[in-house]
DRENDO-1510 file (C-alpha; in Angstrom, 1 decimal, always signed):
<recs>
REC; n; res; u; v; w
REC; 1; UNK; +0.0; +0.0; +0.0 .
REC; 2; UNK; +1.5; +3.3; -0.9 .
REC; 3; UNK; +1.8; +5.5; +2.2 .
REC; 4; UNK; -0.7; +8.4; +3.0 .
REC; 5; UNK; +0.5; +11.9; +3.3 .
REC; 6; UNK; -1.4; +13.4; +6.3 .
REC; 7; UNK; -1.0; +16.9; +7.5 .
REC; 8; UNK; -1.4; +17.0; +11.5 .
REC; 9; UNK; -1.9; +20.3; +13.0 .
REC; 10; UNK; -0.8; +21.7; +16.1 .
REC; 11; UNK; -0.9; +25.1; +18.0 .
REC; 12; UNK; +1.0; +27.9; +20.2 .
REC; 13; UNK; -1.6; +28.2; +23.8 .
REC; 14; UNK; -3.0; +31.1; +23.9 .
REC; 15; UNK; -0.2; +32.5; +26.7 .
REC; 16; UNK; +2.4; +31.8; +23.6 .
REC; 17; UNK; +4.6; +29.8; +26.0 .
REC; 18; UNK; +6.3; +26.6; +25.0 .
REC; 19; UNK; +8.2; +24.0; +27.2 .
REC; 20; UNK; +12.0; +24.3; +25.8 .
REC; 21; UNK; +13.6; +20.3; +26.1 .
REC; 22; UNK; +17.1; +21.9; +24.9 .
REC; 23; UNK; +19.1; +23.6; +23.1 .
REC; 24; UNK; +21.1; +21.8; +20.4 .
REC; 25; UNK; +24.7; +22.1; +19.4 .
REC; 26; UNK; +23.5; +24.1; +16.3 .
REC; 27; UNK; +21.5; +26.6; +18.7 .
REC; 28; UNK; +18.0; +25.0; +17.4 .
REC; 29; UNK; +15.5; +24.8; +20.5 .
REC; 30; UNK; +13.9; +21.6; +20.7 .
REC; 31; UNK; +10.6; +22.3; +22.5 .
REC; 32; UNK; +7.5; +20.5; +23.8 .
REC; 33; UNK; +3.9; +21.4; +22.7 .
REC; 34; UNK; +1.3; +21.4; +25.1 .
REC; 35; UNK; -2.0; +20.6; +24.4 .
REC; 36; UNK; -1.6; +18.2; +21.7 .
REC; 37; UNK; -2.8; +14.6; +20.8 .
REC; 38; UNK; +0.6; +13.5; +19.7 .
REC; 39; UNK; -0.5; +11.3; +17.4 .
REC; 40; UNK; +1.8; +12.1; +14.1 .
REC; 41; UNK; +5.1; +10.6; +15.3 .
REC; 42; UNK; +3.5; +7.5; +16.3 .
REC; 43; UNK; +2.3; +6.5; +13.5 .
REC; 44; UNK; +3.3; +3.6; +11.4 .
REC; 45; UNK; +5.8; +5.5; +8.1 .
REC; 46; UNK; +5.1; +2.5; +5.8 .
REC; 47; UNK; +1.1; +3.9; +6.0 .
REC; 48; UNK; +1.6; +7.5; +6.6 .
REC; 49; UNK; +4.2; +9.9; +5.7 .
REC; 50; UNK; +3.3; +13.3; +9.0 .
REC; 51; UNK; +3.6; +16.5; +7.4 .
REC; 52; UNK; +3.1; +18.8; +10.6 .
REC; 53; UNK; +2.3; +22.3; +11.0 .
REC; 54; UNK; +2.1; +24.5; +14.4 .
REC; 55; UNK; -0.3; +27.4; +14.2 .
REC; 56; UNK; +0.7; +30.3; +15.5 .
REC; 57; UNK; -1.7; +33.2; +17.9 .
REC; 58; UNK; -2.2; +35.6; +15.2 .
REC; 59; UNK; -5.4; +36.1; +14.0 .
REC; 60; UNK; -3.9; +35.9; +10.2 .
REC; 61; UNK; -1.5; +33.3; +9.3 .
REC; 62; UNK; -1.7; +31.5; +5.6 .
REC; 63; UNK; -3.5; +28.0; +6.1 .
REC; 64; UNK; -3.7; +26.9; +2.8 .
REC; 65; UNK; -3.1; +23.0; +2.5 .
REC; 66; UNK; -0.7; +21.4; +0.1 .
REC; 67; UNK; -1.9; +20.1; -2.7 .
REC; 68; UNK; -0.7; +16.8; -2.0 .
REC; 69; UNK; -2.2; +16.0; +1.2 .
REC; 70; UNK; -4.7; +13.3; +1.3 .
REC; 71; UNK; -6.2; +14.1; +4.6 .
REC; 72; UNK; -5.4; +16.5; +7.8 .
REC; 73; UNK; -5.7; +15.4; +11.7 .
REC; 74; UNK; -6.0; +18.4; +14.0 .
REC; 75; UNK; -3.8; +17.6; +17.3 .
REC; 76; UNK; -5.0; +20.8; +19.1 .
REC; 77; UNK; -6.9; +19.4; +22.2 .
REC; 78; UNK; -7.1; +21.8; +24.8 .
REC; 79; UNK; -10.2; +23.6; +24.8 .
REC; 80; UNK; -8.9; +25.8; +27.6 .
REC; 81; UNK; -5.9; +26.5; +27.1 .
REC; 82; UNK; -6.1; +26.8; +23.1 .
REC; 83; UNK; -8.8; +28.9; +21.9 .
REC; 84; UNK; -7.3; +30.9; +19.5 .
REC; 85; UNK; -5.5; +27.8; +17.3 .
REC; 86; UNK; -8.8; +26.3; +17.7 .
REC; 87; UNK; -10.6; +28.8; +16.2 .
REC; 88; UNK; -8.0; +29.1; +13.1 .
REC; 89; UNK; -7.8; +24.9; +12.7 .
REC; 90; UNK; -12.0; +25.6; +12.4 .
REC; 91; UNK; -11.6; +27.9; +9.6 .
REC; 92; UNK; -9.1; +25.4; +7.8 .
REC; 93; UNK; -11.6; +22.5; +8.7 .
REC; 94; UNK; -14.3; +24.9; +6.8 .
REC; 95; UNK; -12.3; +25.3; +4.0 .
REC; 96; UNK; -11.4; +21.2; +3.4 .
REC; 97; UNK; -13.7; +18.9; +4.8 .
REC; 98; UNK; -16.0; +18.7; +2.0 .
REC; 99; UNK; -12.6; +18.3; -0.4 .
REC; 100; UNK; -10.4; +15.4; +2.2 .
REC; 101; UNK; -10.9; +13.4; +5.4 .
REC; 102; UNK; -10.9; +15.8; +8.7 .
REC; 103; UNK; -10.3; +14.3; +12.0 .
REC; 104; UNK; -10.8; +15.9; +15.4 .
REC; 105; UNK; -12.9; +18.4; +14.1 .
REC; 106; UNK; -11.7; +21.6; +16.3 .
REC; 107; UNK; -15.6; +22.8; +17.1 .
REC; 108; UNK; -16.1; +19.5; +18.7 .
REC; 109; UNK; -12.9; +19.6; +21.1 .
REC; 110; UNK; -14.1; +23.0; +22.1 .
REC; 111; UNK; -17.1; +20.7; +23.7 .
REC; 112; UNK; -14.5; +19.1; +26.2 .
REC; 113; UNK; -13.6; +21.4; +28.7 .
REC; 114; UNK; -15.1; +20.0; +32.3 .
REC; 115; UNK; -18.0; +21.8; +32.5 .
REC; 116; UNK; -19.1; +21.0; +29.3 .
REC; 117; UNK; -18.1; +17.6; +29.3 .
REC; 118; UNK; -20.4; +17.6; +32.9 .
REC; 119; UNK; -23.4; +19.5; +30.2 .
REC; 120; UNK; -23.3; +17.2; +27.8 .
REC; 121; UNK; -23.2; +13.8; +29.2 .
REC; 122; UNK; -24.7; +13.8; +32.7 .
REC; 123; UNK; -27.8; +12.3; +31.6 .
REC; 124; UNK; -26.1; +9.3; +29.9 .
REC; 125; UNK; -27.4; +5.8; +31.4 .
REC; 126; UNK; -24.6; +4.2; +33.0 .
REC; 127; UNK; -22.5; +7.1; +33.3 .
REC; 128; UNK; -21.9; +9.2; +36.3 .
REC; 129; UNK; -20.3; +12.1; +35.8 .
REC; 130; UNK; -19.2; +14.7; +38.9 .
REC; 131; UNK; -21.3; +18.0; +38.3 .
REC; 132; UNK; -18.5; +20.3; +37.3 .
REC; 133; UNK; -18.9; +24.4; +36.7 .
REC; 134; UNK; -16.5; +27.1; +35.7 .
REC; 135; UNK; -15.4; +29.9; +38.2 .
REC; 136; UNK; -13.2; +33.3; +37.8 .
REC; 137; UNK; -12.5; +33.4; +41.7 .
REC; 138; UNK; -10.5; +36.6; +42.9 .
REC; 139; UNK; -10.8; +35.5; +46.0 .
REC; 140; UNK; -11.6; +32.4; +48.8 .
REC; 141; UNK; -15.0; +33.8; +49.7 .
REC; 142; UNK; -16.2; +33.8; +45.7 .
REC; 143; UNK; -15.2; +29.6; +45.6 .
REC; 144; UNK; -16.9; +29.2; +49.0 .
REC; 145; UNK; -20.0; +31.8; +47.7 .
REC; 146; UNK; -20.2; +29.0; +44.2 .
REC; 147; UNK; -19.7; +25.9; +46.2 .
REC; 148; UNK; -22.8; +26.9; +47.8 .
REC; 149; UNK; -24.7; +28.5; +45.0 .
REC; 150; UNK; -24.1; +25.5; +43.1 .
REC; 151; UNK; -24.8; +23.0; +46.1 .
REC; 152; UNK; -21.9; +21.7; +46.0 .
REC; 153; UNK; -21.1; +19.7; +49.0 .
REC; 154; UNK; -17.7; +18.7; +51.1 .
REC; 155; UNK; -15.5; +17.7; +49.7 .
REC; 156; UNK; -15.2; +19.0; +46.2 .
REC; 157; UNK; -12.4; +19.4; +44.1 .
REC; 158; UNK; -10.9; +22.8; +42.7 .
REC; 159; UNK; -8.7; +22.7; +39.4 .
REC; 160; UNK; -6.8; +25.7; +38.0 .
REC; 161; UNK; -8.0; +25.6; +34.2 .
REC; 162; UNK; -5.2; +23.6; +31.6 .
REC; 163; UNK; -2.9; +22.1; +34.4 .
REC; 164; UNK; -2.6; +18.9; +34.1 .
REC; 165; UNK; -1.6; +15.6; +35.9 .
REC; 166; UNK; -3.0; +16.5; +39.1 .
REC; 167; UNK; -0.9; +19.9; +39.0 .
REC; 168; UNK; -3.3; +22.6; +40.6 .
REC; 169; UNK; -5.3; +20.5; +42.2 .
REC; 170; UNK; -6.7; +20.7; +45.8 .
REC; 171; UNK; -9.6; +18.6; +47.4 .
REC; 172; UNK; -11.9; +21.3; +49.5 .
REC; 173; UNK; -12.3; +19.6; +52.5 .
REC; 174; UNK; -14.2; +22.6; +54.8 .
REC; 175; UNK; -14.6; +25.9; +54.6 .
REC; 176; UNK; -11.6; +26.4; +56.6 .
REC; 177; UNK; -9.4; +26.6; +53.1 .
REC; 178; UNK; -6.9; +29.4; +52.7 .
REC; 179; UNK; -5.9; +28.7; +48.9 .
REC; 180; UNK; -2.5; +29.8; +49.4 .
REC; 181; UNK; -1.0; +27.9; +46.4 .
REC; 182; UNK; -3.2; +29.5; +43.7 .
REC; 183; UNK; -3.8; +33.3; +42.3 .
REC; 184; UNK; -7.0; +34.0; +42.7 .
REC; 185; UNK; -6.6; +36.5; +40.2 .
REC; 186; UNK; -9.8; +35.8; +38.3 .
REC; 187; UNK; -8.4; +33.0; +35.8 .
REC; 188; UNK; -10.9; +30.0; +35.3 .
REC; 189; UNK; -11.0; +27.3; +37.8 .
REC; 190; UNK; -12.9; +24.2; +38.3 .
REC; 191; UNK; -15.3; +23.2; +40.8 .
REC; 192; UNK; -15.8; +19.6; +40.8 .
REC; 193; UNK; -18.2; +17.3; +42.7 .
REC; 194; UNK; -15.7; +15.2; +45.0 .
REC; 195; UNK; -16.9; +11.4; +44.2 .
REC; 196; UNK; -15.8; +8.5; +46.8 .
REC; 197; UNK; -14.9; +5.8; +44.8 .
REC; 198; UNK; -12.3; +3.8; +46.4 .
REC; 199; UNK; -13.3; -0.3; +46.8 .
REC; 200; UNK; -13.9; -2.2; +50.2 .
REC; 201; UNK; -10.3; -1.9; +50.9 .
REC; 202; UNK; -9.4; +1.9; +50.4 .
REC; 203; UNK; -8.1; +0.8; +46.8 .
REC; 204; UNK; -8.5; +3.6; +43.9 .
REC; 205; UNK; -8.7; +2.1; +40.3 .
REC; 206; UNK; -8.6; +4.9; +37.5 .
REC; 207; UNK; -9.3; +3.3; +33.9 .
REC; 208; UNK; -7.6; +5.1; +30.5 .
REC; 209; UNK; -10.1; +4.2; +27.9 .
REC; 210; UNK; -9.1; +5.5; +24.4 .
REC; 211; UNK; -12.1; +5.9; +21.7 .
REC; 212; UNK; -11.1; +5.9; +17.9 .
REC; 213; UNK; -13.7; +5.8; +15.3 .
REC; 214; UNK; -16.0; +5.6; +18.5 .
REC; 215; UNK; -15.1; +1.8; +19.4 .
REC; 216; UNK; -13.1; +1.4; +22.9 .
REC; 217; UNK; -9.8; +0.2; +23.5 .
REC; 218; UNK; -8.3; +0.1; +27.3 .
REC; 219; UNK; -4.9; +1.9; +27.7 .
REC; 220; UNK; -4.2; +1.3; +31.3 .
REC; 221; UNK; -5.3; +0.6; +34.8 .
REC; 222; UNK; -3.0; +2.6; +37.7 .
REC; 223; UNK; -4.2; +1.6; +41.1 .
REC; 224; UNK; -3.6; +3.3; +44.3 .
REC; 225; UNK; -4.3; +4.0; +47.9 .
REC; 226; UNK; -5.1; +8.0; +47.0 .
REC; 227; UNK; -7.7; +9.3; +45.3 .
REC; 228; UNK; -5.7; +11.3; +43.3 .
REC; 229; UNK; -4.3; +8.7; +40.7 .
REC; 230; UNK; -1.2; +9.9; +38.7 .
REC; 231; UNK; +1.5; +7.9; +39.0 .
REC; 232; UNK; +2.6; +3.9; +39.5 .
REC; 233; UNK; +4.2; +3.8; +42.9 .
REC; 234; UNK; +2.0; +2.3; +44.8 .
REC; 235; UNK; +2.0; -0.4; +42.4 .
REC; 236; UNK; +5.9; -0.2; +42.2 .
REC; 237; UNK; +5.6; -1.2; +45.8 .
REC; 238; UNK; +2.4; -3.9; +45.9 .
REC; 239; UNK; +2.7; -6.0; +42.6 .
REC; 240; UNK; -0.6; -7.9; +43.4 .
REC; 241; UNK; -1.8; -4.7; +41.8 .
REC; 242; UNK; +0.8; -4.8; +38.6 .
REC; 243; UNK; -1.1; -8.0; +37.9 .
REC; 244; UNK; -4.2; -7.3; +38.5 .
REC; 245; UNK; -3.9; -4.8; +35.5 .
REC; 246; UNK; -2.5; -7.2; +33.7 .
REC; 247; UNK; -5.5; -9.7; +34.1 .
REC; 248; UNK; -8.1; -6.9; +33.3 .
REC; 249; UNK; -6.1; -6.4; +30.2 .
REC; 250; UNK; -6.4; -9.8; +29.2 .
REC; 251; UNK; -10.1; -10.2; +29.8 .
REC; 252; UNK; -10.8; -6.8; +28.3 .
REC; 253; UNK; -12.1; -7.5; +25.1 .
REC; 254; UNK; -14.5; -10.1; +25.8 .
REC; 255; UNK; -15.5; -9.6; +29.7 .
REC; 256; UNK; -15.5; -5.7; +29.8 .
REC; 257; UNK; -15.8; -4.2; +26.5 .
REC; 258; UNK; -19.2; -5.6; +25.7 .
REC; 259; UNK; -20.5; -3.9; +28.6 .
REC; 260; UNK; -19.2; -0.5; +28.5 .
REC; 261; UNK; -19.3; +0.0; +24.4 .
REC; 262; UNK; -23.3; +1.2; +24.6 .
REC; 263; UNK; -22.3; +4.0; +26.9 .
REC; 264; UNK; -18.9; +4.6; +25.1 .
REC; 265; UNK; -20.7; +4.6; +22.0 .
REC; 266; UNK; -23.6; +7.5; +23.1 .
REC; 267; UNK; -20.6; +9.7; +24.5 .
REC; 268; UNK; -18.8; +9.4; +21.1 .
REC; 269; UNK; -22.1; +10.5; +19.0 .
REC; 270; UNK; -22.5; +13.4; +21.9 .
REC; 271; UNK; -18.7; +14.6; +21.5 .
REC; 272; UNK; -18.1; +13.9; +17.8 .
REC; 273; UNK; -14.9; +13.4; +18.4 .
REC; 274; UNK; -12.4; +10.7; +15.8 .
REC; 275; UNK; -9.8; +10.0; +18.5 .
REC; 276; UNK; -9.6; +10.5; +22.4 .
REC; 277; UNK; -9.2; +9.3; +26.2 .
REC; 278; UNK; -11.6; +8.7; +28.9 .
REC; 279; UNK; -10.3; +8.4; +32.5 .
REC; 280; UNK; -12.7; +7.1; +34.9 .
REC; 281; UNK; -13.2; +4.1; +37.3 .
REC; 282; UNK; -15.9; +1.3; +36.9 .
REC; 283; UNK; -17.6; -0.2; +39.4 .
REC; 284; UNK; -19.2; -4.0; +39.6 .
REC; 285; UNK; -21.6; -3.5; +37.5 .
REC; 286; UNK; -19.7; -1.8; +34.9 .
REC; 287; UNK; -21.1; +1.7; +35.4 .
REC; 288; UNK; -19.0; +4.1; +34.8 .
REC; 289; UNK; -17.9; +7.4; +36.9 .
REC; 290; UNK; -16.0; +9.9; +34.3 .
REC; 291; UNK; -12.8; +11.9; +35.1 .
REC; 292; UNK; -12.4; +13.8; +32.1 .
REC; 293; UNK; -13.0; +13.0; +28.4 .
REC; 294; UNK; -11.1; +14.7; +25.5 .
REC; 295; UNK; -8.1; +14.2; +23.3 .
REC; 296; UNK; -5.0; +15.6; +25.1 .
REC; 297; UNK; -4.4; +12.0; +27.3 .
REC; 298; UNK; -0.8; +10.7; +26.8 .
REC; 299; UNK; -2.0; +7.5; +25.0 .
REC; 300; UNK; +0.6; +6.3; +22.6 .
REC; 301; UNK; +4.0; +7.1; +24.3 .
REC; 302; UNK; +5.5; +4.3; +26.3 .
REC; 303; UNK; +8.9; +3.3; +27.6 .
REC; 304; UNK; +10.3; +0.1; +26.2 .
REC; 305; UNK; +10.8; -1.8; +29.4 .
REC; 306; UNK; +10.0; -5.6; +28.4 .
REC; 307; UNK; +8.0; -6.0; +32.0 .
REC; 308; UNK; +5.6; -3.6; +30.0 .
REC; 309; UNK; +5.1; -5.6; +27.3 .
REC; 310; UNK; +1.5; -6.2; +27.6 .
REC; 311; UNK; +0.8; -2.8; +28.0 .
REC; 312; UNK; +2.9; -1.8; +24.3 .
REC; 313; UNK; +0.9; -4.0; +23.0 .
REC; 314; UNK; -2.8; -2.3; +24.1 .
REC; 315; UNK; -1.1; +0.7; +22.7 .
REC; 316; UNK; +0.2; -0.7; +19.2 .
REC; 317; UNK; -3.4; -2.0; +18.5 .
REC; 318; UNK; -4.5; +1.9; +19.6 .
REC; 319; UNK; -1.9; +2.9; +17.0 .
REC; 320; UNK; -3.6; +0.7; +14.1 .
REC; 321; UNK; -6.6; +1.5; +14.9 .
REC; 322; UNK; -5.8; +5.1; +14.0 .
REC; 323; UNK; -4.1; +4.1; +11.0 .
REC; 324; UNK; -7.2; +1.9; +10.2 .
REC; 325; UNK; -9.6; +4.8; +10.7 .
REC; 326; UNK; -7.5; +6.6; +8.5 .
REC; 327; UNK; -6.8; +4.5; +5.5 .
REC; 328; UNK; -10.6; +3.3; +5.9 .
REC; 329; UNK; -11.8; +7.4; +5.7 .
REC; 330; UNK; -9.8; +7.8; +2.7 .
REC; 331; UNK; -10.8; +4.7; +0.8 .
REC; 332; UNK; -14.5; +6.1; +1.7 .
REC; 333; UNK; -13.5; +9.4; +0.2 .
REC; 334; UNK; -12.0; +7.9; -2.9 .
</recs>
């Protein structure tokens, strides 16, 4: 099969600041996009050649696709942190989705900020998602003042807007919270619903479910003895746990996915999303409580350590199914 040429795009946040990895011997800066899918360098070169390009935060910059690109995959997926690149990927997704495949169409990540998410899928059967709603605090009494306008109750959790990974993050236990870590300078912040969901023995399983073409595919399990689920230490230290991910992942596809696809499926049609992550936890019965939904998860990066090797493989069949989507869009197109 000749190999696809596929233009992925990627954006500047709106603050214009970029993460800088280093500085090479020829002075070039090697930097780190935020907000991005990071799908093209994972993909398979014997199916599709990545053309990339990074929009900029000027209101005018020349977006006119090369002639020979067969299709274009929008990477920008931040709706809060990236609402100008957004807004210029829309106008290129106006000018060429009636003329080439489109994937990620920019409109629809702007649905997948938190409170949005919370407006658009709370009603789902199945699905329990954490009522969620925007705030510009300036000060301690305005969170406290929403908390209880929005009957909210203890605890609930407070996000700074586009940190990730846990990174401005504080659970609101009382009203005796001082917020020192964060500038209440009016910026958006979450208010999220604080949802107990640790098993019989304190243990906290978050799911990373990845959706292409809107069928599921698990990406991990991290267990933990905290509600707030980041990192694998505590499985480092109790490897009961290590396989107990494993054996989910190994009865996946027949035991768990059959349940969960009818919800899955009725979030994809909602979001209209091609490609992204769902963290949650699921309980006995398969019901799901949602995390966050939207396309900037780290899904396809992985480290090569062969003690992982179950989990490189749940990523490599994420990685064709993206290249399946793709070459099935185009042959559609055709």
């Amino acid at each position: 099969m000749t190999p696809k040429n596929i233009l992925f795009l990627n954006g500047l946040p709106d603050n214009r600041q970029v993460e800088v990895n280093y500085i090479d011997k020829n002075n070039t800066m090697h930097y780190a996009l935020r907000g991005s899918a990071n799908i093209a360098q994972m993909m398979d070169k014997e199916q599709i050649i990545p053309s990339i390009v990074v929009f900029d935060t000027h209101l005018k910059q020349d977006m006119n696709a090369e002639s020979n690109i067969h299709a274009i995959f929008n990477e920008i997926s931040d709706a809060d942190t990236h609402f100008i690149t957004l807004a210029k990927a829309q106008k290129l997704y106006n000018m060429f989705s009636d003329k080439m495949p489109f994937f990620n169409k920019p409109d629809n990540i702007m649905k997948t900020s938190r409170s949005r998410i919370y407006q658009l899928l709370h009603d789902i059967k199945g699905l329990h998602v954490p009522k969620t709603v925007q705030i510009q605090p300036k000060s301690a009494s305005d969170i406290y003042d929403a908390i209880e306008k929005e009957g909210f109750e203890f605890p609930v959790i407070l996000r700074k807007a586009g940190e990730h990974n846990g990174i401005g993050t504080l659970l609101i236990k009382d009203g005796s919270e001082q917020f020192y870590a964060f500038a209440l300078n009016g910026q958006n912040h979450y208010l999220t619903q604080f949802v107990e969901y640790a098993d019989k023995d304190g243990i906290y399983a978050k799911y990373r479910l990845v959706v292409v073409d809107g069928e599921v595919f698990i990406r991990h399990i991290i267990f933990s003895d905290h509600w707030k689920v980041h990192q694998r230490e505590f499985m480092e230290k109790n490897l009961e746990f290590q396989e107990k991910e494993i054996a989910i992942f190994q009865h996946f596809d027949k035991e768990v996915k059959p349940k969960i696809q009818p919800i899955i499926t009725e979030i994809n049609q909602r979001l209209g999303l091609d490609y992204f992550g769902i963290d949650c936890t699921l309980d006995e019965n398969f019901n799901i409580t949602l995390f966050e939904a939207n396309a900037n998860m780290d899904i396809l990066t992985h480290s090569n350590d062969k003690k992982n090797e179950l989990l490189i493989t749940k990523i490599q069949h994420i990685k064709e199914a993206v290249s399946a989507m793709i070459n099935n869009r185009l042959k559609n197109k055709s």
